[in-house]
C-alpha positions as CSV (number, residue, x, y, z in Angstrom):
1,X,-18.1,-16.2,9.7
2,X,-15.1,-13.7,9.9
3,X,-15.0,-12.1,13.5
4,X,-14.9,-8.1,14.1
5,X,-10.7,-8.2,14.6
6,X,-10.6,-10.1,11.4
7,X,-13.0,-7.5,9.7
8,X,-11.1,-4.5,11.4
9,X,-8.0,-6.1,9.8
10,X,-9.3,-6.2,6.7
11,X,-10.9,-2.8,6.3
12,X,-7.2,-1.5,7.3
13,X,-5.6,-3.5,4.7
14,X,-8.1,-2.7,1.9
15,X,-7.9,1.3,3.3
16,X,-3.8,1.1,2.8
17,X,-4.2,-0.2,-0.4
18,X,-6.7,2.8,-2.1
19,X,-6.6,6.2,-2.5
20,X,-7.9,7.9,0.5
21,X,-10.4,10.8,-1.1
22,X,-13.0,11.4,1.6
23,X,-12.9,12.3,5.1
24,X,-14.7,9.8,6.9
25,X,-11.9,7.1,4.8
26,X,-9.6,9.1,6.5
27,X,-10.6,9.0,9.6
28,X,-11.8,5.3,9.2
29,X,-8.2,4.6,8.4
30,X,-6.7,6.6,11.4
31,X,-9.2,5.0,14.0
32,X,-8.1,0.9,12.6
33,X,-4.4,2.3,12.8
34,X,-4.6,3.3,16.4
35,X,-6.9,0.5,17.6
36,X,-4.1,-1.9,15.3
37,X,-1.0,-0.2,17.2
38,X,-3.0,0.1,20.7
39,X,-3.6,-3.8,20.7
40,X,-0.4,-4.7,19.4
41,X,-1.8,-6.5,16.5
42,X,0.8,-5.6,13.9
43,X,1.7,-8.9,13.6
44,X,-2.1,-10.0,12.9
45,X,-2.3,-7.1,10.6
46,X,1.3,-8.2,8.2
47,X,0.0,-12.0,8.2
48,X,-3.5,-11.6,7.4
49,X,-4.9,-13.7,4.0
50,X,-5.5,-10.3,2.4
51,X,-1.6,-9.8,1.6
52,X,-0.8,-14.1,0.6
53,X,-3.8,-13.3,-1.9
54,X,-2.4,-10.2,-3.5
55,X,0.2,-9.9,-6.0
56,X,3.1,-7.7,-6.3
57,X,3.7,-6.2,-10.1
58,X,7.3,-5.4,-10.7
59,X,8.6,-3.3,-13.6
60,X,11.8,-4.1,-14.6
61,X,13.8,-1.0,-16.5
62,X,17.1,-0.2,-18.3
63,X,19.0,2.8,-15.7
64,X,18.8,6.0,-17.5
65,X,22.4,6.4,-19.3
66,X,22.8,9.8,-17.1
67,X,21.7,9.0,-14.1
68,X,22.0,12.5,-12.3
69,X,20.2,13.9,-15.6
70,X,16.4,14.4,-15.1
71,X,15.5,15.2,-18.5
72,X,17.2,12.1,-19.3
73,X,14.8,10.4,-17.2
74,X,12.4,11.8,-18.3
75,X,13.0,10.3,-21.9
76,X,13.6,6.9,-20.2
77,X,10.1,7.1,-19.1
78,X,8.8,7.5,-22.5
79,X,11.1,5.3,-24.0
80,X,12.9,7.3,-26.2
81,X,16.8,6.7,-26.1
């Protein structure tokens, strides 16, 4: 059985991952930020089993040819050269 800092923890972690699109996520979220910082349980919080269990998906991506060109980013992006 998980205890209520181990929940808290969670709840944070799952709250930073997802788009926040109500207010009472919002203010959920600032409340387990304060009570995280307050308590100094940052550490807790960075080497919780939520973040061993996720995975990290890099994109890996030619530089555009202009680099200070946005349009030529742009077609980068769509993958036309």
């Amino acid at each position: 059985m998980s205890t209520e800092k181990e929940r808290g923890l969670r709840r944070l972690a799952v709250l930073e991952q997802s788009v926040l699109t109500t207010w009472p996520q919002v203010l959920e979220w600032d409340s387990l930020r304060r009570w995280v910082l307050d308590n100094n349980l940052l550490d807790d919080y960075k080497e919780q089993h939520y973040f061993s269990c996720s995975q990290e998906v890099t994109k890996i991506q030619y530089a555009p040819e202009k680099s200070s060109s946005l349009f030529s980013r742009f077609l980068t992006f769509l993958g036309i050269k």
